[in-house]
C-alpha positions as CSV (number, residue, x, y, z in Angstrom):
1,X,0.0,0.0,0.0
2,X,3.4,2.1,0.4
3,X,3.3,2.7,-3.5
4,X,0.1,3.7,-3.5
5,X,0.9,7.5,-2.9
6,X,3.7,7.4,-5.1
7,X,1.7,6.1,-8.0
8,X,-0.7,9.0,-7.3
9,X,1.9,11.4,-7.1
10,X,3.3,9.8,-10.5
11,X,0.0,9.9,-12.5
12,X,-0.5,14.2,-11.5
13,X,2.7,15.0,-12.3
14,X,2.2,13.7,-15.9
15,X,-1.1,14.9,-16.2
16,X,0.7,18.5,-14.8
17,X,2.9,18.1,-17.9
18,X,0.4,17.1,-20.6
19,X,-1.9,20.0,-19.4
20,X,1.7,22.4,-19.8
21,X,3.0,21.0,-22.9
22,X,-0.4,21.6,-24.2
23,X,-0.7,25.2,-23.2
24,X,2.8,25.5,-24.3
25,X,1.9,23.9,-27.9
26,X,-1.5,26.0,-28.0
27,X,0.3,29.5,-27.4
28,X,3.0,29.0,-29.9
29,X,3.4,31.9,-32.1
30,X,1.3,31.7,-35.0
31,X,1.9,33.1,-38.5
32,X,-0.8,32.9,-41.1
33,X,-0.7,34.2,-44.7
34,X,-3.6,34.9,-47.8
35,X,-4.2,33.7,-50.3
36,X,-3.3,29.8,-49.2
37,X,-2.3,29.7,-52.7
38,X,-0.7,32.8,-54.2
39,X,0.5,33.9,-57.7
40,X,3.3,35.6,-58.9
41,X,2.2,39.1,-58.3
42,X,0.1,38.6,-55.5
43,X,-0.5,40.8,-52.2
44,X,0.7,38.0,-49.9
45,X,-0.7,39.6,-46.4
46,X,1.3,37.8,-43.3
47,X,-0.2,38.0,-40.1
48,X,2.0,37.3,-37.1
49,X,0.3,36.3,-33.4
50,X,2.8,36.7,-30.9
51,X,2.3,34.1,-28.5
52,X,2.1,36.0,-25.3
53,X,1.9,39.7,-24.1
54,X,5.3,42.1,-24.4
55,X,6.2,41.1,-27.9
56,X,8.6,44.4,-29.1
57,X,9.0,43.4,-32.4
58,X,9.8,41.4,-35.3
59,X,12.0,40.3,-37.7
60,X,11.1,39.0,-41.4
61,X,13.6,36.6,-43.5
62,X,12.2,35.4,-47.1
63,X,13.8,32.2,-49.1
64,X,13.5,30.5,-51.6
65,X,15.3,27.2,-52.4
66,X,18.0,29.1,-54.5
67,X,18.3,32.7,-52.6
68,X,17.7,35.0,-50.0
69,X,15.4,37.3,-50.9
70,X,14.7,39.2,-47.9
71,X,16.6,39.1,-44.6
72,X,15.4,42.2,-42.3
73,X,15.9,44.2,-39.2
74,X,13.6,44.7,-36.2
75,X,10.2,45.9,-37.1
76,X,7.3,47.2,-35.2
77,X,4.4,45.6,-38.2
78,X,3.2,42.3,-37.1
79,X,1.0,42.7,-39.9
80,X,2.9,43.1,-43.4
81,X,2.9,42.2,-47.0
82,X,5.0,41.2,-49.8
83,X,4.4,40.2,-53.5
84,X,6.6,37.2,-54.7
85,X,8.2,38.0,-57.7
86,X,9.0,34.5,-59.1
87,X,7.5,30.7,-58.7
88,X,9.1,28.6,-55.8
89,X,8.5,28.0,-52.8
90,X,9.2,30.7,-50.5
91,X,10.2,30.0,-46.3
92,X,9.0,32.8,-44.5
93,X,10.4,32.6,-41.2
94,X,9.7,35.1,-38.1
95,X,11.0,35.7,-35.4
96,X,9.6,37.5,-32.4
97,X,11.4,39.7,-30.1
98,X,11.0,40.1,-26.9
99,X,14.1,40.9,-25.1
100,X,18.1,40.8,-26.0
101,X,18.1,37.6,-25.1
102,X,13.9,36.7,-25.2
103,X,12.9,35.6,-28.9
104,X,10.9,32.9,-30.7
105,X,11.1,31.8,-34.4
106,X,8.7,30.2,-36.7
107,X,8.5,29.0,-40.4
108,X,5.9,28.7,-42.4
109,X,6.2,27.9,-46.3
110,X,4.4,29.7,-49.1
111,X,4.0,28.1,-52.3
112,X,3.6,30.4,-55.2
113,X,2.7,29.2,-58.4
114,X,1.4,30.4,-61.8
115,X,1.0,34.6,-62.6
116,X,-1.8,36.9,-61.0
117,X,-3.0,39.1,-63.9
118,X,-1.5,42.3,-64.6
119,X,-2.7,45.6,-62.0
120,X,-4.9,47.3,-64.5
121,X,-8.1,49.1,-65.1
122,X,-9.9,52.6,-63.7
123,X,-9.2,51.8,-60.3
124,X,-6.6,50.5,-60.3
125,X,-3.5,51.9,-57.5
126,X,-0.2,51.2,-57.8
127,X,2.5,50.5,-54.7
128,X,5.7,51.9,-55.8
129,X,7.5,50.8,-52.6
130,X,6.0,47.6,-52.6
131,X,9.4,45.4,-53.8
132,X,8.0,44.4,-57.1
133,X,9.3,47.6,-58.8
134,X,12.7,47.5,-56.9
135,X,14.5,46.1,-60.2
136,X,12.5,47.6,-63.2
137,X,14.8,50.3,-64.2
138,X,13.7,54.1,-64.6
139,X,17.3,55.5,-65.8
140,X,20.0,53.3,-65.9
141,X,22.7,56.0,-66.6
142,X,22.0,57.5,-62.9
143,X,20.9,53.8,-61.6
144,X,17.7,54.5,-60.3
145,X,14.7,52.2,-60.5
146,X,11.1,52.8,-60.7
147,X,11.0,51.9,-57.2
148,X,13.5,54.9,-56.0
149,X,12.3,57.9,-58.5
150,X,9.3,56.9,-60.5
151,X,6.2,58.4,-58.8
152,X,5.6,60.8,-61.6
153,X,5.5,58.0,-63.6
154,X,3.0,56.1,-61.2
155,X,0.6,59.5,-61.7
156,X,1.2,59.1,-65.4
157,X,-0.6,55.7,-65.3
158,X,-3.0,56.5,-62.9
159,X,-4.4,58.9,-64.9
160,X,-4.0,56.9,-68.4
161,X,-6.4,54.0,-67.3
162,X,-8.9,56.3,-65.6
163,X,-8.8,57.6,-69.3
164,X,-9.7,54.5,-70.4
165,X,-6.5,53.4,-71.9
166,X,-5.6,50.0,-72.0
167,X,-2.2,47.8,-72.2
168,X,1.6,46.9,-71.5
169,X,2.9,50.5,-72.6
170,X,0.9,52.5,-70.1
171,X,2.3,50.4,-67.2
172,X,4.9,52.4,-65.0
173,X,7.9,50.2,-66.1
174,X,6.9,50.4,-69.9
175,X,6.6,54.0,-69.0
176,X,10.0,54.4,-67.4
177,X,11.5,52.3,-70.4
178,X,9.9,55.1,-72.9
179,X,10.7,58.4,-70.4
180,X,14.0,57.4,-69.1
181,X,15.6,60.6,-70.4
182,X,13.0,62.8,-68.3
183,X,14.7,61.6,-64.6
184,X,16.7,64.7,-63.9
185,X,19.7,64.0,-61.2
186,X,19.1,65.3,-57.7
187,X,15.7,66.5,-58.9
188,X,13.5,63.8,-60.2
189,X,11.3,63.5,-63.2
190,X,10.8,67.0,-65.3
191,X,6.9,66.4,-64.9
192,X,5.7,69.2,-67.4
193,X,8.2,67.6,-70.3
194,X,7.2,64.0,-69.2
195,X,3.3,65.0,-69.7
196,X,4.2,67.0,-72.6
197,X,5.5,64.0,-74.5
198,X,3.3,61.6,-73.1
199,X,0.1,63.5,-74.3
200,X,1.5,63.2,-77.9
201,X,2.1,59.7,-77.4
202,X,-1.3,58.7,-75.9
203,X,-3.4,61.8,-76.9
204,X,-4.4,63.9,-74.2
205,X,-3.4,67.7,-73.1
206,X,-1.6,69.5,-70.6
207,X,-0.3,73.1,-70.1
208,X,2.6,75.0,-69.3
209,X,1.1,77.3,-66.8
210,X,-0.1,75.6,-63.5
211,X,-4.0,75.7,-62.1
212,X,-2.9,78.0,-58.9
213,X,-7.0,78.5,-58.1
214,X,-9.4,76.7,-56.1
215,X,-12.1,78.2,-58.3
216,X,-10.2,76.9,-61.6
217,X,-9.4,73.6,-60.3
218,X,-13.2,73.1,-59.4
219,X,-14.1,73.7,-62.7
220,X,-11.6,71.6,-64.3
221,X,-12.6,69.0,-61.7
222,X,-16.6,69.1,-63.2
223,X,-15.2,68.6,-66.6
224,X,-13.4,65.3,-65.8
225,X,-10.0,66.4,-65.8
226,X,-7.3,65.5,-63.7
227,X,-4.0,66.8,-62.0
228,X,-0.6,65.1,-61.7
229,X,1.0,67.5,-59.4
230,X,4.1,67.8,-56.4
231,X,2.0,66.4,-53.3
232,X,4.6,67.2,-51.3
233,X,8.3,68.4,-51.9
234,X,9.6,66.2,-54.4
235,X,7.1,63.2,-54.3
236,X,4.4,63.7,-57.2
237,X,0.9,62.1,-57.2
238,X,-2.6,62.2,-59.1
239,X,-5.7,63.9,-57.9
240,X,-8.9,63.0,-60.1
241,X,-12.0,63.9,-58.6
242,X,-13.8,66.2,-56.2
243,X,-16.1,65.9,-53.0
244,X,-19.6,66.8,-53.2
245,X,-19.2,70.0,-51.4
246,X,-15.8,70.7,-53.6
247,X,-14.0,70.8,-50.4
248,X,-11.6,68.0,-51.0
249,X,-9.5,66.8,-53.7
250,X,-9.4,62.9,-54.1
251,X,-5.8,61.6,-54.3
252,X,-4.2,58.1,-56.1
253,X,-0.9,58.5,-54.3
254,X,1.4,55.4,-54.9
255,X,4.8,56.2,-52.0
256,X,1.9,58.0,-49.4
257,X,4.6,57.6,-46.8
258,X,6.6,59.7,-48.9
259,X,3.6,62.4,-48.7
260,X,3.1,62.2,-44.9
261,X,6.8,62.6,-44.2
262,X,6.8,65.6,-46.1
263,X,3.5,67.2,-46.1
264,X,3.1,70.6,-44.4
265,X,0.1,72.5,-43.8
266,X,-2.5,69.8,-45.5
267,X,-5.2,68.2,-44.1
268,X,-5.9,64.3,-45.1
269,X,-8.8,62.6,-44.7
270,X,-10.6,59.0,-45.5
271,X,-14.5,58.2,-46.1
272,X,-16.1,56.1,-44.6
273,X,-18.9,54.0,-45.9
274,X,-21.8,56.5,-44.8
275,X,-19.9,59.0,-46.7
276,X,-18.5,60.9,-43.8
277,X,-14.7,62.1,-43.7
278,X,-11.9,61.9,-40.9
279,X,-8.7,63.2,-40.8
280,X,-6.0,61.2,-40.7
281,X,-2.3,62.1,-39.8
282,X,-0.7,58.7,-40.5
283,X,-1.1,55.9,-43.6
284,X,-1.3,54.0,-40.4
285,X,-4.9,55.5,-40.2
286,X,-6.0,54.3,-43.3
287,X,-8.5,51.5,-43.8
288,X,-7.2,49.2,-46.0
289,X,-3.4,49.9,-46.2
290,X,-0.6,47.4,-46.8
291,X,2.9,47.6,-45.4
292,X,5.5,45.5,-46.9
293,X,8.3,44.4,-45.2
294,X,11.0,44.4,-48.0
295,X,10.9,48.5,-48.2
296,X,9.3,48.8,-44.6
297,X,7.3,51.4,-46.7
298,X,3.5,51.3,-47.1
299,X,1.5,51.0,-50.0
300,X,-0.8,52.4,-52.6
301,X,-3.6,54.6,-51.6
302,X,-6.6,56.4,-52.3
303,X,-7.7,59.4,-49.8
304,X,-8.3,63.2,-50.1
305,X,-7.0,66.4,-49.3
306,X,-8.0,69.9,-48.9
307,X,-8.5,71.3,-51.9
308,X,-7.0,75.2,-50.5
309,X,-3.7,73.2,-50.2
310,X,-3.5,71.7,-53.6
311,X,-4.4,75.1,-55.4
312,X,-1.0,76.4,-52.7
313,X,0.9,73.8,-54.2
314,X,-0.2,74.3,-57.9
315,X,-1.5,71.5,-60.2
316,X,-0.7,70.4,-63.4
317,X,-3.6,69.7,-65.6
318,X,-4.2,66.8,-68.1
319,X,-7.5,66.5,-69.9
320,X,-9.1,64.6,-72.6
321,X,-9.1,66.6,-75.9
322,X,-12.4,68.6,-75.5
323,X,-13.4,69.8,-78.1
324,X,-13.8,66.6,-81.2
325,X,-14.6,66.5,-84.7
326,X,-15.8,63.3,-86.4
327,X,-13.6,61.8,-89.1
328,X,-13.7,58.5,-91.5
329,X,-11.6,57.1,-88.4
330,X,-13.8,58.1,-85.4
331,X,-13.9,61.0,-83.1
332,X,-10.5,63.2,-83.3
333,X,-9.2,65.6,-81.0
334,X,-9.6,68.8,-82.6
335,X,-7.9,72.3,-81.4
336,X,-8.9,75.7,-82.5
337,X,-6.8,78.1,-84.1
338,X,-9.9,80.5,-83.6
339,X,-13.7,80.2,-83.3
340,X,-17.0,80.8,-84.8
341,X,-20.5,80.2,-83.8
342,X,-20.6,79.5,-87.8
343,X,-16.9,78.5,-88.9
344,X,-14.2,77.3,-86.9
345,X,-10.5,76.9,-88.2
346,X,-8.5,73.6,-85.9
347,X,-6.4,71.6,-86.2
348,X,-7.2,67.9,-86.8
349,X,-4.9,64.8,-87.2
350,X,-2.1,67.2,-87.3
351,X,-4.1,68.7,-90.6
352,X,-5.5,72.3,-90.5
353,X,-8.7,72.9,-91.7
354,X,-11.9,75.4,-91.5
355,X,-15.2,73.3,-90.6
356,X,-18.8,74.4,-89.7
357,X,-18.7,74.6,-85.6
358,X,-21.6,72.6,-85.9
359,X,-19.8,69.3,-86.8
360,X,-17.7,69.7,-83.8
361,X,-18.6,69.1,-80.1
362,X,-17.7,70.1,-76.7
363,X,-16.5,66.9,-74.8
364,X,-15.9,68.1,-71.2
365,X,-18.5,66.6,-68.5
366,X,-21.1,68.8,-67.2
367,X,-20.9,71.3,-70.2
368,X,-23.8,73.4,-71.3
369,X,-24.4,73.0,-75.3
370,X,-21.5,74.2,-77.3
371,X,-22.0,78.3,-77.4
372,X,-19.5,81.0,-77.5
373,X,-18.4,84.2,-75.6
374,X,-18.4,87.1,-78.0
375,X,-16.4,90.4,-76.6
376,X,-19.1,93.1,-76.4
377,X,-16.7,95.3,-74.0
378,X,-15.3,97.9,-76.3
379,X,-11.9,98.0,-74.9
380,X,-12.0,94.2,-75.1
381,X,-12.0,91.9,-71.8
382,X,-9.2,90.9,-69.8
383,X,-8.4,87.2,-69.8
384,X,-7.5,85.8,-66.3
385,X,-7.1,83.2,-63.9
386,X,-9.6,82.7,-61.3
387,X,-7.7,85.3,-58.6
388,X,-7.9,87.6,-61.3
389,X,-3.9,87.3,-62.3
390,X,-3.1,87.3,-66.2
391,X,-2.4,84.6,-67.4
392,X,1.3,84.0,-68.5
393,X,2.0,84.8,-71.8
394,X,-1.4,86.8,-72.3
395,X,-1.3,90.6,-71.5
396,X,-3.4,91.6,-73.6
397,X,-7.0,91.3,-73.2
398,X,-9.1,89.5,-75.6
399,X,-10.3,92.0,-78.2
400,X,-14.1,93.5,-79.1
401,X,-15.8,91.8,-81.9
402,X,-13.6,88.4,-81.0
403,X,-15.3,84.9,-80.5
404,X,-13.8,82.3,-78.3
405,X,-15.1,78.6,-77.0
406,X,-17.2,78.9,-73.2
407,X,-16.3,75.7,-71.1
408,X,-18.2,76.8,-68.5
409,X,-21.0,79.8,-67.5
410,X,-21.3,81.1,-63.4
411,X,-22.9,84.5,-62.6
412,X,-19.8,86.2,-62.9
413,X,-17.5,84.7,-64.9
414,X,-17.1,82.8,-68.3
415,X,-14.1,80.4,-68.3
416,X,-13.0,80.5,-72.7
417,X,-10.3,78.9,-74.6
418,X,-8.4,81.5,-75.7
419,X,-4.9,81.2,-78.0
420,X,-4.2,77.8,-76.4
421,X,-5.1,78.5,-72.8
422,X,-8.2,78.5,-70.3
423,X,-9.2,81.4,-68.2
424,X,-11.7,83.6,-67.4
425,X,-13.4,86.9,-68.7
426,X,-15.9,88.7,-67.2
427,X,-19.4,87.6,-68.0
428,X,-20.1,91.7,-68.3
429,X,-17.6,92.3,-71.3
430,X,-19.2,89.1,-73.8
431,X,-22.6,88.2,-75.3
432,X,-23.0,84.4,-75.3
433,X,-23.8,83.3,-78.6
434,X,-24.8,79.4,-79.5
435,X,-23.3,77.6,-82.4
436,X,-25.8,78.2,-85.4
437,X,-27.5,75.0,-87.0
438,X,-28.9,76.3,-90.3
439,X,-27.2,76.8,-93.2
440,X,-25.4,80.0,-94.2
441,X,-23.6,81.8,-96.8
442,X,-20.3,82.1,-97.1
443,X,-17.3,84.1,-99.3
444,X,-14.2,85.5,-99.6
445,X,-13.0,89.2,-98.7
446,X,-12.1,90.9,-101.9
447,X,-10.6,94.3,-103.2
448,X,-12.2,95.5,-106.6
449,X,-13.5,91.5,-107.2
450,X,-9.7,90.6,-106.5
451,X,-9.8,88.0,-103.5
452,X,-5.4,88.6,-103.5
453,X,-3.5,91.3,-102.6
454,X,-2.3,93.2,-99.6
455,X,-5.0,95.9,-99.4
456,X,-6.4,95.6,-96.0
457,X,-10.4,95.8,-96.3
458,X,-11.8,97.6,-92.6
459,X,-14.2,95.9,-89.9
460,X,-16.5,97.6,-88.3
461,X,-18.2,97.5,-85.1
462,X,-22.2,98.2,-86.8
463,X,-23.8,98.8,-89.9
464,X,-22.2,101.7,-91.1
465,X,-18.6,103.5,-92.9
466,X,-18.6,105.8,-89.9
467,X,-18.6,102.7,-87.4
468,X,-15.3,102.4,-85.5
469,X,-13.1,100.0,-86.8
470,X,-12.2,96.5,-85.1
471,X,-10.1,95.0,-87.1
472,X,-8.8,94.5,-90.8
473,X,-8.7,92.1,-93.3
474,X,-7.4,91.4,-96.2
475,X,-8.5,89.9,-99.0
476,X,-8.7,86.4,-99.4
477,X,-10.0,85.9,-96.2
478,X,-12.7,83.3,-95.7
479,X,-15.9,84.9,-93.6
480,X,-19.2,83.6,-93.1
481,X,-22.0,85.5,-93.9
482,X,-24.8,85.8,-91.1
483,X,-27.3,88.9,-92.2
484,X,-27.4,91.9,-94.3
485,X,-28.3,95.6,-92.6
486,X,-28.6,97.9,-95.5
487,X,-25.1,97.6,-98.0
488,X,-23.0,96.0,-95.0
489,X,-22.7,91.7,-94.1
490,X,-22.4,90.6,-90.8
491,X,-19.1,88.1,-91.1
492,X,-17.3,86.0,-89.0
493,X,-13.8,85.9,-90.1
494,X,-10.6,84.5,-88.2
495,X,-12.3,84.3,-85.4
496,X,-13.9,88.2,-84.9
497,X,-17.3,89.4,-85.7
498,X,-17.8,92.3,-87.2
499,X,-19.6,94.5,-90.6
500,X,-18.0,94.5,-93.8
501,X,-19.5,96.3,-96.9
502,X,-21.1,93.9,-99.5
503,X,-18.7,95.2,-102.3
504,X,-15.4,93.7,-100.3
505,X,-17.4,90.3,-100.2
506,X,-17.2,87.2,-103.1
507,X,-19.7,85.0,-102.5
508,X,-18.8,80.9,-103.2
509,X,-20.7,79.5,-106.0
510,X,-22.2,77.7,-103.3
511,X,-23.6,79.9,-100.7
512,X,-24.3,77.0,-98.5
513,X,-22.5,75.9,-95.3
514,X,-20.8,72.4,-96.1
């Protein structure tokens, strides 16, 4: 009976270590990735569970079978991503620390196999610092990747598939292959160049001048444009949209941890689902957001930002062609030399040409039907930005009698296409006049029948030889005929209205609009 009490003794010490080994084995640290199964190309979201309180950190190490990929330091993100960038299977092993001399490791493999499909499409958002980029080269004389100085080119392609574009050469590293000689040492892409030549390539328009206004940016906003501009000192993103109240600018910002460590004076905020806004001070405090342990940087992200500090900063525009004329090919982007609620002279497949303004329409969202501003202001109206500054290059105001495109009509203000620029004149100094529909007569100026020569034939302000004159022209000048007061036409020629007498006018054979 003596080794009865031993036996007793015997049986709860073991079942004292199952019931520890099992509380041993059931707080083990865990580490759980998604997808089970992940493509090359994947957001591979690792999820580490420390497996008691105090953890201060951890550390990542990636392999595969025939490198290293990844071997870090300490790190505060138990929660981080990475994107494999070739099949095999990858050992992901973690360690957590807890002290100098207090740490735990665990493994876990990840086999990747086949390719995700390509990041594309109109909402699509791009993670420059998310590894995958590390090696596609931007310039190779000055060894920087797209990774390193390529956020320009991350706006670039934003904005090209919220266009609608499709394909491999609007992707960032097909864009850095094409653009490599717009990366500028110790300063980065030259944006306005970049957009310049991209434009021709892929057939949109920007401008030399930046959008400085809120009150421009609104309106560029409403007509579906969009601005790839300098977030913050030397990091460049893309704003394409505003909020209902036009408070906020919507951002596609690819390096937003580049913005937040360099942002001054701008607000950030998210929406939430009810369609509320917070401010955020952090990409911490974004919903959503990856961090990647390779570049211990954080990811792609959509959020929005006052618009006051965007106008501070100064956007640059690109837009759609808006104004289109339909050829054997489809619609084609068609710029005006000048304008006519009758005739219209642009430029079309790099072809100039004079067409009725009716065969051409007004492509920007939200716009009212095609009409014109006409100057009525007899010492002409000034052309401006939205603060009321001149516009560079433009001193002079836009002249009485001249016609030029309206984009967009408030109380106050007309914003016009004017000599290759928008801006505003003063709803006061123009008559708004729509693009005609019916037919109309048309001619040529002419001197004694003779539609050459250098004698300069006078426009005048109304019906009559004592009229002040507007303008000259001389003959040979196509003008379209609207009505007849007395001996005198009212023309539109080069892009001015004004009276001419009948016996400076050859009418075509064929008095009818084309």
């Amino acid at each position: 009976m003596r080794f009865l009490p031993r036996i007793r003794a015997g049986i709860l010490f073991t079942l004292f270590l199952l019931i520890f080994l099992c509380a041993t084995a059931a707080a083990e640290t865990r580490v759980t990735f998604a997808p089970d199964n992940p493509r090359v190309g994947d957001y591979v979201d690792v999820t580490v569970t420390p497996d008691r309180e105090g953890a201060l950190g951890v550390r990542y190490t990636l392999r595969t079978p025939k490198e290293t990929v990844f071997e870090g330091k300490e790190d505060s993100h138990f929660s981080a991503s990475f994107r494999p960038r070739t099949e095999a299977v990858y050992t992901l092993t973690v360690t957590v620390v807890y002290g100098k001399k207090d740490e735990e490791t665990v493994s876990v493999t990840v086999p990747v196999s086949g390719t995700a499909p390509r990041q594309e499409g109109p909402d699509v958002v791009y993670s420059q610092k998310d590894g995958w980029w590390h090696n596609k080269v931007y310039s190779k004389t000055y060894k920087r990747s797209v990774e390193k100085a390529g956020c320009a080119l991350f706006a670039l392609s934003h904005a090209l598939q919220r266009m609608g574009l499709e394909g491999d050469d609007i992707q960032p590293d097909a864009l850095a292959a094409k653009y490599s000689k717009m990366y500028i040492p110790e300063r980065g892409t030259d944006n306005e160049r970049l957009l310049t030549a991209a434009g021709e390539e892929f057939g949109f328009q920007t401008h030399t001048d930046l959008v400085e206004s809120e009150e421009e940016l609104t309106a560029w906003f409403r007509m579906g444009g969009y601005f790839s501009f300098m977030i913050a000192n030397g990091h460049i993103a893309l704003a394409d949209g505003l909020s209902e109240d036009g408070r906020l600018a919507h951002i596609v910002d690819s390096a937003p941890g580049a913005t937040f460590e360099r942002i001054r004076n701008g607000r950030a905020f998210v929406q939430a689902e009810d369609g509320s806004f917070r401010e955020v001070f952090s990409p911490e405090e974004m919903p959503g957001i990856r961090y990647f342990f390779e570049t211990r940087e954080w990811g792609g992200m959509e959020y929005w930002l006052e618009l006051s500090y965007c106008a501070k900063q100064g956007m640059r525009p690109l837009r759609r062609p808006w104004m289109t004329m339909e050829t054997e090919s489809g619609p084609a982007a068609a710029e005006p030399e000048y304008a006519g609620a009758l005739v219209t002279r642009v430029t079309v497949n790099g072809e100039e040409q004079r067409v009725p303004t009716r065969e051409l329409s007004w492509t920007t969202l939200g716009a009212d039907a095609p009409q014109l501003a006409l100057v009525t202001r007899k010492k002409g109206a000034s052309f401006t930005d939205a603060n009321g500054k001149k516009k560079d290059g433009i001193s002079k105001p836009v002249s009485y009698g001249m016609m030029v495109p309206v984009l967009e009509v408030t109380k106050e203000k007309l914003y016009v296409f004017y000599k290759g620029v928008f801006g505003y004149i003063r709803a006061e100094s123009a008559e708004l006049l729509p693009v005609e529909q019916e037919a109309f007569s048309t001619g040529l100026v002419s001197v004694n029948g003779r539609t050459a020569g250098t004698t300069a034939v006078k426009v005048r302000a109304e019906a009559s030889a004592k009229s002040r004159m507007i303008t000259e022209w001389k003959p040979g000048v196509p003008v379209a005929l609207i009505r007849q007061s007395g001996e005198f036409w009212l023309a539109e020629g080069k892009g001015i209205r004004g009276w001419i007498h009948e016996k400076y006018v050859t009418m075509d054979d064929n008095t009818a609009s084309e």
